[in-house]
C-alpha positions as CSV (number, residue, x, y, z in Angstrom):
1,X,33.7,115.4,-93.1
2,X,34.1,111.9,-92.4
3,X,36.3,109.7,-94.6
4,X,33.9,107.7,-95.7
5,X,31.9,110.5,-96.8
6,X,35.3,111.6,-98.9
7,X,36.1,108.4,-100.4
8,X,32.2,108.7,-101.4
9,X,33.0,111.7,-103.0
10,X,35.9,110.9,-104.8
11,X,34.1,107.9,-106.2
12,X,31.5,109.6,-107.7
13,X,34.2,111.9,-109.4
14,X,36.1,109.4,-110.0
15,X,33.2,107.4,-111.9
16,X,31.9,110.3,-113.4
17,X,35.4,111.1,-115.5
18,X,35.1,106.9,-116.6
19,X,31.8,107.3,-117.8
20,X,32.5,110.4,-119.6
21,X,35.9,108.9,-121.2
22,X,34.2,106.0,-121.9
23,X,31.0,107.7,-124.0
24,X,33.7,110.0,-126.0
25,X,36.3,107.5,-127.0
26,X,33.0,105.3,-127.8
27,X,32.0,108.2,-130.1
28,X,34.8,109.2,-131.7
29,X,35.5,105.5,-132.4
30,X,32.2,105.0,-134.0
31,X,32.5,108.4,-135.7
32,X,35.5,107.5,-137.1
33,X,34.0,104.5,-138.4
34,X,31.3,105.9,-139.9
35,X,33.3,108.7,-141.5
36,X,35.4,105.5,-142.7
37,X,32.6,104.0,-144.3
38,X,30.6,106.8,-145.6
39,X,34.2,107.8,-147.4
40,X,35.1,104.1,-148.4
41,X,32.6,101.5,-148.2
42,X,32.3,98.7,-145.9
43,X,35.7,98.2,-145.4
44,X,37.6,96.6,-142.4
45,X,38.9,99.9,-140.8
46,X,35.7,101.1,-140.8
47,X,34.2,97.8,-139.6
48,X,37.0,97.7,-137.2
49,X,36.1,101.0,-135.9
50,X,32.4,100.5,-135.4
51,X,33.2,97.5,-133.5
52,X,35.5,98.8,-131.3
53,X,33.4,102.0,-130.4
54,X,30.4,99.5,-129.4
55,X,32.7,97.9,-128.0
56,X,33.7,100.4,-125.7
57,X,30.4,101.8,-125.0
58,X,29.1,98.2,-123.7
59,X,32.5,98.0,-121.6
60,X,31.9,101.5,-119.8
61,X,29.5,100.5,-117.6
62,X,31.1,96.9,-116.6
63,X,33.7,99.0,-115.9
64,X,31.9,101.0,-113.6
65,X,30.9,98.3,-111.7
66,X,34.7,97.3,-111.2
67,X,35.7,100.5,-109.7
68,X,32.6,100.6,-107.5
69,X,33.4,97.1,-106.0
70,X,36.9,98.0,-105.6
71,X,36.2,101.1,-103.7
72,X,33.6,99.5,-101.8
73,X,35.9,96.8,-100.7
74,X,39.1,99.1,-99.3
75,X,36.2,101.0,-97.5
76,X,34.8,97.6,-95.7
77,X,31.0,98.3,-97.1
78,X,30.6,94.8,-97.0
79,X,26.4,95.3,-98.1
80,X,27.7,97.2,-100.8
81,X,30.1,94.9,-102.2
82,X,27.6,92.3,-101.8
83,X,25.6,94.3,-104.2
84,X,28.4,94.9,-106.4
85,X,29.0,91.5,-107.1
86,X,25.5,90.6,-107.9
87,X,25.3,92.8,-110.5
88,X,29.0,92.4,-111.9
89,X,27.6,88.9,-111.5
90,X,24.4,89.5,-113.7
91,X,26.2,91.3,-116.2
92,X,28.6,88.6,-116.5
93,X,26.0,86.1,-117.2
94,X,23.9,88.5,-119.6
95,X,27.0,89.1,-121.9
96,X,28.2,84.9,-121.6
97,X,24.7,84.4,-123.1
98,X,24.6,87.7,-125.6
99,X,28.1,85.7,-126.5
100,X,26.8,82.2,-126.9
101,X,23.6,83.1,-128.6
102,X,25.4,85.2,-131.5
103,X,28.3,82.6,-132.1
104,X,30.7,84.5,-131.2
């Protein structure tokens, strides 16, 4: 096996166990905020909570992309770091305008 076929590999293990941390913490964030608010109310915990597992789930796959480029870069793929950027690049621009058009 070549070792670029390896580091292939290991990167799609390696993103595999980030999405899958990323989509439980993101649930057990948001079902802690629900639980929070279903007990409680709107409160800030549970506001807090519900935030923070959206949060996470929007940051899983920008994350994602982050570990791709940096695999991609140690392994020379310059096509696919090319690629990588653009779309770290488009995601960066589509959450600066989700930002600015919210206020927040």
């Amino acid at each position: 096996m070549r070792t670029s076929e390896a580091t292939l590999q290991h990167l799609e293990l390696v993103l595999g166990r980030l999405l899958q941390a990323g989509v439980i913490a993101s649930a057990a964030c948001l079902a802690t905020g629900l639980a929070a608010w279903m007990a409680a109310g709107p409160s800030g915990f549970a506001n807090a909570m519900l935030t923070l597992g959206l949060m996470v789930l929007m940051a899983t796959p920008i994350l994602r992309v982050v570990v791709s480029l940096v695999v991609y870069v140690r392994m020379r793929d310059w096509f696919f770091v090319a690629t990588t950027v653009m779309v770290f690049v488009l995601l960066a621009v589509t959450v600066t305008l989700a930002l600015t058009r919210s206020g927040g």
